[in-house]
N, CA, C and O atoms as a Tinker XYZ file with bonds, in Angstrom:
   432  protein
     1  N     66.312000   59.036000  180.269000    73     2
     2  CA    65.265000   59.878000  179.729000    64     1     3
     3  C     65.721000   61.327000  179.795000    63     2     4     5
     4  O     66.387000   61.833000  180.698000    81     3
     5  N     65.175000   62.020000  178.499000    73     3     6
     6  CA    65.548000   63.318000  178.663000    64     5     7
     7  C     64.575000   64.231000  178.543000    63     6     8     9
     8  O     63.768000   63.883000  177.681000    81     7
     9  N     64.312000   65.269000  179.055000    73     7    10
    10  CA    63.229000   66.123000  178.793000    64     9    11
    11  C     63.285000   67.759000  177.961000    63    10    12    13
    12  O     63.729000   68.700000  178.619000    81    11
    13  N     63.016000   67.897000  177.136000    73    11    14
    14  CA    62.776000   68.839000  176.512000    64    13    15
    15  C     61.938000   70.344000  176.978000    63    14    16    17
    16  O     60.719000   70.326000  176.812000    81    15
    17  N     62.472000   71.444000  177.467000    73    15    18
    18  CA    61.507000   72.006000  177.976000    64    17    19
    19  C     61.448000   73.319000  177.455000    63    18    20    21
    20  O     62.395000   74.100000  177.367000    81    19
    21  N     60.499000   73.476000  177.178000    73    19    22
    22  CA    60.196000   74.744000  175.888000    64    21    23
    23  C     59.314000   76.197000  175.955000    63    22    24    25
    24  O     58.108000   76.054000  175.755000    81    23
    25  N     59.713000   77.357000  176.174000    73    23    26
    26  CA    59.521000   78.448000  177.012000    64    25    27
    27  C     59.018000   79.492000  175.377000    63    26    28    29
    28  O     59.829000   80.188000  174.765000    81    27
    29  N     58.058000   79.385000  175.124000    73    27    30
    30  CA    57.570000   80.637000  174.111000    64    29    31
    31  C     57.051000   81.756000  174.505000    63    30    32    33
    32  O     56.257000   81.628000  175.436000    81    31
    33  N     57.349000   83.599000  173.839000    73    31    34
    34  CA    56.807000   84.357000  174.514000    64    33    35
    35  C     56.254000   84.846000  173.228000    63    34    36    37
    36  O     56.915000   85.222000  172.260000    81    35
    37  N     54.978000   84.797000  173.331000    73    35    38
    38  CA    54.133000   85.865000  172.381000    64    37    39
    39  C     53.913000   87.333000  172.448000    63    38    40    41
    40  O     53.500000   87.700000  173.548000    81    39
    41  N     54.100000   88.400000  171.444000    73    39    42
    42  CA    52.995000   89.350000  171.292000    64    41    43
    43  C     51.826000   89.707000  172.317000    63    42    44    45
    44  O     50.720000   89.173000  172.228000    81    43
    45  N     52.182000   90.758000  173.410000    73    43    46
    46  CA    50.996000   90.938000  173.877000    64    45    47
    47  C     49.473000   91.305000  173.398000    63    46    48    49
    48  O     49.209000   92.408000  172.920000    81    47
    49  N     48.416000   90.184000  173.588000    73    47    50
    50  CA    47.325000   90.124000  172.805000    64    49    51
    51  C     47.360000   88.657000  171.843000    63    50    52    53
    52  O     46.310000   88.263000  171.334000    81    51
    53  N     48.184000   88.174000  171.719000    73    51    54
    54  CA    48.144000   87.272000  170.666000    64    53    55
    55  C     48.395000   86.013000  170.945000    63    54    56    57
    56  O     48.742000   85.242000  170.050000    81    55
    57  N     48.256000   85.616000  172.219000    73    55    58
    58  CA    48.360000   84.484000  172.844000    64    57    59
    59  C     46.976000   83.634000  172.721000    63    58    60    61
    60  O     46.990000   82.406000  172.642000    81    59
    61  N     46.289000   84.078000  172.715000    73    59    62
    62  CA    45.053000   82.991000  172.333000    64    61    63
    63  C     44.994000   82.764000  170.761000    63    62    64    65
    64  O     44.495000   81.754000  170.264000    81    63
    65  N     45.547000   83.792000  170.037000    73    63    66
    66  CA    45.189000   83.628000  168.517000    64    65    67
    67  C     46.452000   82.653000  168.261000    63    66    68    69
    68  O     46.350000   81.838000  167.343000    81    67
    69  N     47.490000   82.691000  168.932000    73    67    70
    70  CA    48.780000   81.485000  168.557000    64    69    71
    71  C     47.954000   80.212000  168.983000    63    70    72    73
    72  O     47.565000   79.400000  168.144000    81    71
    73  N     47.756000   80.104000  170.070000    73    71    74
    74  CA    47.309000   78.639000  170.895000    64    73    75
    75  C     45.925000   78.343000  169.543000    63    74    76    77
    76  O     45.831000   77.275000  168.937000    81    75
    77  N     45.103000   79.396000  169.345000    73    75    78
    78  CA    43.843000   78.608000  168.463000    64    77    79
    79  C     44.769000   77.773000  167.083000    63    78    80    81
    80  O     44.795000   76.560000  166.879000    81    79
    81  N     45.571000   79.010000  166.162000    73    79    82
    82  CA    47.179000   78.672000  165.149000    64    81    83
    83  C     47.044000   77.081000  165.424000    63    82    84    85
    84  O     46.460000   76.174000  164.832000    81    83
    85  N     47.868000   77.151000  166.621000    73    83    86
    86  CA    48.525000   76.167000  166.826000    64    85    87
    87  C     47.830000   74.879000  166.954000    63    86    88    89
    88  O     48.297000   73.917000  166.345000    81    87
    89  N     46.905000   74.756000  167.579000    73    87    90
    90  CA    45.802000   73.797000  167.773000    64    89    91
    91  C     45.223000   73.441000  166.313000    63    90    92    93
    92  O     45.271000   72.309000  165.831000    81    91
    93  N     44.763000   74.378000  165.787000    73    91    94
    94  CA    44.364000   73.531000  164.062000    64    93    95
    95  C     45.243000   72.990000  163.391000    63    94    96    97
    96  O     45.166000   71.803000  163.074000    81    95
    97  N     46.694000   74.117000  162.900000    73    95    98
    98  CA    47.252000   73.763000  162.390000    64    97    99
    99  C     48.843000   72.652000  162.566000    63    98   100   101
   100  O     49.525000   72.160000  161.666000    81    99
   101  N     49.045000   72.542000  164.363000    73    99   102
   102  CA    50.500000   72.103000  164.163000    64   101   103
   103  C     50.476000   71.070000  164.846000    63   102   104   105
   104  O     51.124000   70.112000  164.422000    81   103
   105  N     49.592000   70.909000  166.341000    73   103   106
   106  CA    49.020000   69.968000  167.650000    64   105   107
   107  C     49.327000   68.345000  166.487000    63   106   108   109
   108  O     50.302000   67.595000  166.537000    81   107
   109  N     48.234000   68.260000  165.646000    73   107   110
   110  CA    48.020000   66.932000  165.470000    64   109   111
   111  C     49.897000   66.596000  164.263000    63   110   112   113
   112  O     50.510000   65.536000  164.388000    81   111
   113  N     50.047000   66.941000  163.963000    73   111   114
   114  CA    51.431000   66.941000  163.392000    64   113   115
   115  C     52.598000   66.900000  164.513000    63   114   116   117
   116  O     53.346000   65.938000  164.341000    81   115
   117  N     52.796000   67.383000  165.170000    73   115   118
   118  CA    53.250000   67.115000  166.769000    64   117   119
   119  C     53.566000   65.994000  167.420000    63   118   120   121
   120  O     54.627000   65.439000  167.705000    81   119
   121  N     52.312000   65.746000  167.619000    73   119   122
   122  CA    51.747000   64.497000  168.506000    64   121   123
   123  C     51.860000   63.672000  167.445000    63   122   124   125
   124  O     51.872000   62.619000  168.082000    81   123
   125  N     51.949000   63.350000  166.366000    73   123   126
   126  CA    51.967000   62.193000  165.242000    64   125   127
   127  C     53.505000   61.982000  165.382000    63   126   128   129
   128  O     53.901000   60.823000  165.512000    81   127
   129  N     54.188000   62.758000  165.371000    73   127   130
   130  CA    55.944000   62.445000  165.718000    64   129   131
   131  C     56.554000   62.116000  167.229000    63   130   132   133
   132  O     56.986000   61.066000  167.704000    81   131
   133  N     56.400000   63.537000  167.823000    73   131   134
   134  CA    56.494000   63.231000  169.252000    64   133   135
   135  C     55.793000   62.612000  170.092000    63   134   136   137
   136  O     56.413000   62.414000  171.136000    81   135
   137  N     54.638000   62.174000  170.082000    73   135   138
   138  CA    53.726000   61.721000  171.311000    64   137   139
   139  C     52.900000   62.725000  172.009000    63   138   140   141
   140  O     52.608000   63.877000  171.688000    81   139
   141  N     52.605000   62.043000  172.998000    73   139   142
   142  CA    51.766000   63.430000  173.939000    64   141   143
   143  C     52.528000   63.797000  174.562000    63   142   144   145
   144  O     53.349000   62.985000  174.990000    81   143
   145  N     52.636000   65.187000  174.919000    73   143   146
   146  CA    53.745000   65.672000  175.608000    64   145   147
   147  C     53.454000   65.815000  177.327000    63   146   148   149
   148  O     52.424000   65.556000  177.948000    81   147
   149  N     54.670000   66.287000  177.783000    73   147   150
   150  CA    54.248000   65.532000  179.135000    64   149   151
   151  C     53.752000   66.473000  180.038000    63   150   152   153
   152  O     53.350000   66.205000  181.171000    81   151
   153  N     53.806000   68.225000  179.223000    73   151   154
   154  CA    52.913000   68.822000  180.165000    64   153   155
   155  C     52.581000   70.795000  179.228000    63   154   156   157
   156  O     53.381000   71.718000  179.079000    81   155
   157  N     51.680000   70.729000  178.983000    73   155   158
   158  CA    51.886000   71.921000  178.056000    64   157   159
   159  C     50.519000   72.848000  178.740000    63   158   160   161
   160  O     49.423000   72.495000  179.175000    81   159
   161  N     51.105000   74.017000  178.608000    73   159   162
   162  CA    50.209000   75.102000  179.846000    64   161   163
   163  C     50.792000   76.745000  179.224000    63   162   164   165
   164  O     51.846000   77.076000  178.683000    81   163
   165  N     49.571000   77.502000  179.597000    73   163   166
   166  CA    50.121000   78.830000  179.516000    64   165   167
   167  C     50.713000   79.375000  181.208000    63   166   168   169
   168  O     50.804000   78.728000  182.252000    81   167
   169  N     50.994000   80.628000  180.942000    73   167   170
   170  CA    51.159000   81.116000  182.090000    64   169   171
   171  C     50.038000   82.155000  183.237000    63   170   172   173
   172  O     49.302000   83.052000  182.826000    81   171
   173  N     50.110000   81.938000  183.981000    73   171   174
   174  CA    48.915000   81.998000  185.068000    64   173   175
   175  C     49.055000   83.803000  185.398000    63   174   176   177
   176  O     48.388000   84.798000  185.115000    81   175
   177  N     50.393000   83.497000  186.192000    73   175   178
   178  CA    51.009000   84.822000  186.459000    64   177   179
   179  C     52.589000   85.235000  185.991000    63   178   180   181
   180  O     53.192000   84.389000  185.330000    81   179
   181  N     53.081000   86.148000  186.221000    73   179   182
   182  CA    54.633000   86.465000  185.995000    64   181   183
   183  C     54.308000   87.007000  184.274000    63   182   184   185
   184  O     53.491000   87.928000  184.270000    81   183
   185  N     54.698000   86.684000  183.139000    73   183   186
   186  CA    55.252000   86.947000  181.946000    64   185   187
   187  C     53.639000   85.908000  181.219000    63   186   188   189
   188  O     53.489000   84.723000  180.925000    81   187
   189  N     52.834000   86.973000  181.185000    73   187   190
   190  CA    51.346000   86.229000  180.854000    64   189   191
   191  C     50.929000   85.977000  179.396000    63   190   192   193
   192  O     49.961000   85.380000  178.924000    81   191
   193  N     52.122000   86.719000  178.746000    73   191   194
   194  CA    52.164000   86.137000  177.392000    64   193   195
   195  C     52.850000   84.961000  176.689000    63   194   196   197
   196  O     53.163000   84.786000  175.512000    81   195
   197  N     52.966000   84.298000  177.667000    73   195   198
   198  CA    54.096000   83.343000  177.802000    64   197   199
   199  C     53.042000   81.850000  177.963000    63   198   200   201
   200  O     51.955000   81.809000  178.538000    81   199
   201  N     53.986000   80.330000  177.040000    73   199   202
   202  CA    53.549000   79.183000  177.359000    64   201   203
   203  C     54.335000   78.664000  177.597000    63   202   204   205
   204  O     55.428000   79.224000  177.507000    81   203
   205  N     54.261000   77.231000  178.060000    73   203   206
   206  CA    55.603000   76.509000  178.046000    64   205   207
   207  C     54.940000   74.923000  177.739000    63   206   208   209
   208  O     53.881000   74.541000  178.239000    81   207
   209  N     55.651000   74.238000  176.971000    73   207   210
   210  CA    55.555000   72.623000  177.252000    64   209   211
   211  C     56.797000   71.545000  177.252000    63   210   212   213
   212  O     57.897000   71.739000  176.733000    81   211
   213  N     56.437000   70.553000  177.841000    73   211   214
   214  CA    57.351000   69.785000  178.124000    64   213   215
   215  C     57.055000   68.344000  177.172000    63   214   216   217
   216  O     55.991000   67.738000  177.290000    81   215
   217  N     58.149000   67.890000  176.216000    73   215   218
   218  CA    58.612000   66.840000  176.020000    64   217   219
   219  C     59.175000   65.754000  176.214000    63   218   220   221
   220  O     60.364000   66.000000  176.014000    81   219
   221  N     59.023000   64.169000  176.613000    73   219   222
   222  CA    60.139000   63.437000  177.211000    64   221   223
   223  C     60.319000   62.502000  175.626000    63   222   224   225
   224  O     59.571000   62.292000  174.671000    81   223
   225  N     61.914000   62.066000  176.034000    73   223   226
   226  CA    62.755000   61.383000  175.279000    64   225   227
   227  C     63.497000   59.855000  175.547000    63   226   228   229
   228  O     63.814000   59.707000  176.727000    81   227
   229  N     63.706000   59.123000  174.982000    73   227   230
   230  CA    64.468000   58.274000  175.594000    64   229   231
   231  C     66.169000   58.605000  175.938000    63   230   232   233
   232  O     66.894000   58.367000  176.905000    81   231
   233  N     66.351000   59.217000  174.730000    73   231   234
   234  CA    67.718000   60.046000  174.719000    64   233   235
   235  C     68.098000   61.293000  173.881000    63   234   236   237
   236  O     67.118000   61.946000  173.521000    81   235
   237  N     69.028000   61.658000  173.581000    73   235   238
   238  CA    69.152000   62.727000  172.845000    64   237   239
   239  C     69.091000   62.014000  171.410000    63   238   240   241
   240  O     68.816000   62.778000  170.484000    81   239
   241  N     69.338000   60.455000  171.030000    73   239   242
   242  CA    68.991000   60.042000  169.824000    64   241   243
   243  C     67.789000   60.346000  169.340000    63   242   244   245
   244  O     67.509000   61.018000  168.348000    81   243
   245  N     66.812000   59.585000  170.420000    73   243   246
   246  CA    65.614000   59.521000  170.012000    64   245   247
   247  C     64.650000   61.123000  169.929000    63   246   248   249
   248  O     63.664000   61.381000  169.237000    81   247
   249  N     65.075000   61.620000  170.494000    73   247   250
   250  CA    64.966000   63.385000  170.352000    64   249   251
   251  C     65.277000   64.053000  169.364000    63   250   252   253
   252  O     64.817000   65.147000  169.039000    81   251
   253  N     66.152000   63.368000  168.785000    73   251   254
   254  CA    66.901000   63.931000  167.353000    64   253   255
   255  C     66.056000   63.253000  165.988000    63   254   256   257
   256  O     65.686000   63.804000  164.951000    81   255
   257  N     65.951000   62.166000  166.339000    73   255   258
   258  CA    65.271000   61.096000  165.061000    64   257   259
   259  C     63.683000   61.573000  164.942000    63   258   260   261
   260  O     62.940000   61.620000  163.962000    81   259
   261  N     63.465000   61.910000  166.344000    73   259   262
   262  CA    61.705000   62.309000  166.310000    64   261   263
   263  C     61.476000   63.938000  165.623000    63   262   264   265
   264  O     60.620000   64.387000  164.861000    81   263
   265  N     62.235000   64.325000  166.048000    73   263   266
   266  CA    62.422000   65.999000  165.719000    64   265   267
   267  C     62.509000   66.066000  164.419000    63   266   268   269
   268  O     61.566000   66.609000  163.842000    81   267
   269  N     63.812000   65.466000  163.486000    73   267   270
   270  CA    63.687000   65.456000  162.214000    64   269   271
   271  C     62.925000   64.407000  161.389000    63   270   272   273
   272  O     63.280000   64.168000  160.236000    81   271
   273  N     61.770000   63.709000  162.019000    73   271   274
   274  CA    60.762000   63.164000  161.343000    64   273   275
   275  C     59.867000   64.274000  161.261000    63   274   276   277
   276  O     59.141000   64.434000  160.279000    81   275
   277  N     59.878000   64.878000  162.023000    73   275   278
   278  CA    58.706000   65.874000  162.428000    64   277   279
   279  C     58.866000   67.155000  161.261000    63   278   280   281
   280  O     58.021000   67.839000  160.682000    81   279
   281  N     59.804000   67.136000  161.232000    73   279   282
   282  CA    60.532000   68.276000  160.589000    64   281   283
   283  C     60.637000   68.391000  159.058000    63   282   284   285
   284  O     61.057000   69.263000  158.298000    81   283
   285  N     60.131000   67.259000  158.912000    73   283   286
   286  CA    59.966000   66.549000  157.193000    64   285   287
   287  C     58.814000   66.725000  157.082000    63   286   288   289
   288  O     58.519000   66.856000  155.894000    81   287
   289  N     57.701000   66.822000  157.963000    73   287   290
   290  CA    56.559000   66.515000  157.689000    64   289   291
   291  C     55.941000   67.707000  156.983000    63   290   292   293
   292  O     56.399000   68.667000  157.603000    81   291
   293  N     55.125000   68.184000  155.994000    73   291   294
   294  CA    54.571000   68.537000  155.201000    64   293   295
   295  C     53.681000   69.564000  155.884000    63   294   296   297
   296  O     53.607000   70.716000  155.456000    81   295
   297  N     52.727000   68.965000  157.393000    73   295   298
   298  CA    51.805000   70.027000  157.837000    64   297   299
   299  C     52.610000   70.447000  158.824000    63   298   300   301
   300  O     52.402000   71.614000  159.156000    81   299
   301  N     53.756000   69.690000  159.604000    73   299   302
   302  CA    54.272000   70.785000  160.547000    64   301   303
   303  C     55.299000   72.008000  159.789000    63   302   304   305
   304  O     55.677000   73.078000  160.265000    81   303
   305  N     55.505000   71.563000  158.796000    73   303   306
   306  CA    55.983000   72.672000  157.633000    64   305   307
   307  C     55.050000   73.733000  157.521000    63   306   308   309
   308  O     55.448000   74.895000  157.444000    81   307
   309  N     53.682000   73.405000  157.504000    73   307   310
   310  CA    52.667000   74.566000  156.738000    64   309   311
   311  C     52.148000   75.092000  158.025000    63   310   312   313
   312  O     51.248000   75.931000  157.979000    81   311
   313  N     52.634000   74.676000  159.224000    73   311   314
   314  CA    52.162000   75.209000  160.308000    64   313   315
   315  C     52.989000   76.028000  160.324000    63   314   316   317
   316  O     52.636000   77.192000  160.516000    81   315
   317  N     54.670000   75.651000  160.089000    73   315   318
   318  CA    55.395000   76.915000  160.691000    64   317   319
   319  C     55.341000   77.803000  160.022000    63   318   320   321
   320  O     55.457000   78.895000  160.578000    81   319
   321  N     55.123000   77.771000  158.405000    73   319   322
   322  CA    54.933000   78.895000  157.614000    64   321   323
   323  C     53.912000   79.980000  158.186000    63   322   324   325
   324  O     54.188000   81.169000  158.350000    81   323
   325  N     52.352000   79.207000  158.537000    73   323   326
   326  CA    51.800000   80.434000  159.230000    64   325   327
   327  C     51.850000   80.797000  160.548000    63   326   328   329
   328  O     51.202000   81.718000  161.046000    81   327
   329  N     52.750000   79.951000  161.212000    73   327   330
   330  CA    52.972000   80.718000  162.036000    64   329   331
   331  C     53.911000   82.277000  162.096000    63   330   332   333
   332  O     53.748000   83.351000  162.674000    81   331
   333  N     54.864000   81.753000  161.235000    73   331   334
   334  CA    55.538000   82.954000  160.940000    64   333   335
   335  C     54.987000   83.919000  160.210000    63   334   336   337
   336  O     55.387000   85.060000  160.442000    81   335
   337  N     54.177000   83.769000  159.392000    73   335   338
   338  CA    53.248000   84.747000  158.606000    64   337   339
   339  C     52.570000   85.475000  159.838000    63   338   340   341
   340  O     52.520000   86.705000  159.851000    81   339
   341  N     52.067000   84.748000  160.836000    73   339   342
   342  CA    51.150000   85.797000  161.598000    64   341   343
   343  C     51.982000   86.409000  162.445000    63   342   344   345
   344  O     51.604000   87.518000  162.824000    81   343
   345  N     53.478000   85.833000  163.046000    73   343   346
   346  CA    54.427000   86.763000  163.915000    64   345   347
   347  C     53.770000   86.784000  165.359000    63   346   348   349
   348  O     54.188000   87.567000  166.212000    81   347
   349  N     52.850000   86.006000  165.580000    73   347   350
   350  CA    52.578000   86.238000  167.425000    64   349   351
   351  C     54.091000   85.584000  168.233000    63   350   352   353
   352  O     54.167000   85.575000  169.462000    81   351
   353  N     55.011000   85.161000  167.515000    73   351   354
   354  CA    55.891000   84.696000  168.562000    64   353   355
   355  C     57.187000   85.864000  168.615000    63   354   356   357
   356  O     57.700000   86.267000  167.571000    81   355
   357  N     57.495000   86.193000  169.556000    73   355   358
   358  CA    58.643000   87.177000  169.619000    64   357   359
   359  C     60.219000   86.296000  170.447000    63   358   360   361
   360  O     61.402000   86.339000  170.111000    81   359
   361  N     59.802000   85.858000  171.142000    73   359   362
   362  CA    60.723000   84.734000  172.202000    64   361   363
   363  C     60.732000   83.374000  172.320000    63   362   364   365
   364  O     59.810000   82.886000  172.973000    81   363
   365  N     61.912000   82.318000  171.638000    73   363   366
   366  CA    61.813000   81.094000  172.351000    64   365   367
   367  C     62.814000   80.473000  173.129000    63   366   368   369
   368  O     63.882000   80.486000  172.518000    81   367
   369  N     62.898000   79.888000  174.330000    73   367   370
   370  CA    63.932000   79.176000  175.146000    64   369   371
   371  C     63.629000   77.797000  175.205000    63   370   372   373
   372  O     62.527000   77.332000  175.498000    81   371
   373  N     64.924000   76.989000  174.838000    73   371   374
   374  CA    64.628000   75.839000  175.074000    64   373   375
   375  C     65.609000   74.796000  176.207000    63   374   376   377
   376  O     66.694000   75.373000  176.290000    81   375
   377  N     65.625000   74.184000  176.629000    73   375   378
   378  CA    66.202000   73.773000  177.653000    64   377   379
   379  C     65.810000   71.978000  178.045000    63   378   380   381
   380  O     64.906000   71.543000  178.758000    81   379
   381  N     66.980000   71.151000  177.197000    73   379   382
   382  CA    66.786000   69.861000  177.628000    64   381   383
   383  C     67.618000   69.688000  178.727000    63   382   384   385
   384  O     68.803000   70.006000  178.827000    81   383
   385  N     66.653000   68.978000  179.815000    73   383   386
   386  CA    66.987000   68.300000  181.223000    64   385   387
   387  C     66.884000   66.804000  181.442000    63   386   388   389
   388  O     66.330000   66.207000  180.518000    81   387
   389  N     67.161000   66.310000  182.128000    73   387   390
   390  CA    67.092000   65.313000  183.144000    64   389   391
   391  C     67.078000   65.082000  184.278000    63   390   392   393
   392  O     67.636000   65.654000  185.215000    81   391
   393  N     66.128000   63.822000  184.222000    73   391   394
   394  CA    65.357000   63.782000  185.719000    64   393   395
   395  C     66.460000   63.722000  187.459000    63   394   396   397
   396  O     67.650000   63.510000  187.693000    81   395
   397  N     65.891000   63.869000  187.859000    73   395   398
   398  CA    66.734000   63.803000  189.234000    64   397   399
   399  C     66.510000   62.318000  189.373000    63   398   400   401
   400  O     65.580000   61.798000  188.757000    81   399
   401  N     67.490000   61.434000  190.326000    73   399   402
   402  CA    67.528000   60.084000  190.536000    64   401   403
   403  C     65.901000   59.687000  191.281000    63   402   404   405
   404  O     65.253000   58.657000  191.093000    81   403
   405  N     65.594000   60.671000  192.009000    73   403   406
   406  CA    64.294000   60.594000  192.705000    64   405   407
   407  C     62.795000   60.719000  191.652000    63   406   408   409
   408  O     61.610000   60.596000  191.961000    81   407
   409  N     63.177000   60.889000  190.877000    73   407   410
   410  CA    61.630000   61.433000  189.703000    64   409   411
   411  C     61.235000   60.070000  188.818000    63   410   412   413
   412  O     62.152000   59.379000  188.375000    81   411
   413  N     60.114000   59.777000  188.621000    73   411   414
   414  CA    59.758000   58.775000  187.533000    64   413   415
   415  C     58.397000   59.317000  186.463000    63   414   416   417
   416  O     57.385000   59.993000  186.650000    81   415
   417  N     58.578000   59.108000  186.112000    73   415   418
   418  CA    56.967000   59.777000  185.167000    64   417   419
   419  C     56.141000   58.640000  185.881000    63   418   420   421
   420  O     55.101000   58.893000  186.489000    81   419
   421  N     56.647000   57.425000  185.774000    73   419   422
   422  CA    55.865000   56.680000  186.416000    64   421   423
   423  C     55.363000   56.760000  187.891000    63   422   424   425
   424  O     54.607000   55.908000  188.356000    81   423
   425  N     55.733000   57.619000  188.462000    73   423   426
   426  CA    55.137000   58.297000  190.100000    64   425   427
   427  C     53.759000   58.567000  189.979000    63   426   428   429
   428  O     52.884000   58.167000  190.747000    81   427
   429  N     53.564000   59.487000  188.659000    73   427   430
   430  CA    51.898000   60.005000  188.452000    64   429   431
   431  C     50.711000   59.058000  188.638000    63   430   432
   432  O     49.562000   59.471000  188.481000    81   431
């Protein structure tokens, strides 16, 4: 398993108007390719314009095959268009990991 972990920094001020964005327009297009993801949150303290969520994979195949299904799709297309039209994102980091021998999703 691999995990996908995804670090966005918005526009100070424009972090609730991305997350509302994002929620109408990109969430259910998302989740129709990838699944539910395994942990998606803003930030509390430190860099407060900032979200992050986490993706799991079976491998870097299946990460690749889901991504460019996703990527075909028509509304996550018209999501990214406005997203970029509105510009609340200034920063993204992404960072696929894997679990330590000790971790299971199945622990939860």
């Amino acid at each position: 398993m691999i995990f996908d972990h995804r670090t966005y920094t918005c526009r100070p001020g424009t972090l609730a108007k991305h997350m509302a964005l994002y929620q109408e327009h990109g969430l259910a297009a998302q989740k129709r390719h990838l699944g539910e993801p395994v942990f998606y949150a803003t930030t509390e303290t430190g860099d407060v314009n900032s979200y992050i969520h986490v993706w799991a994979y079976e491998n870097a195949g299946d990460r690749e095959a889901k991504r460019a299904a996703m990527e075909a799709d028509p509304d996550w297309q018209n999501y990214k268009k406005l997203s970029a039209e509105a510009g609340y994102l200034i920063r993204q980091e992404n960072r696929l990991m894997v679990p330590t021998g000790f971790f299971s999703l199945g622990d939860r």
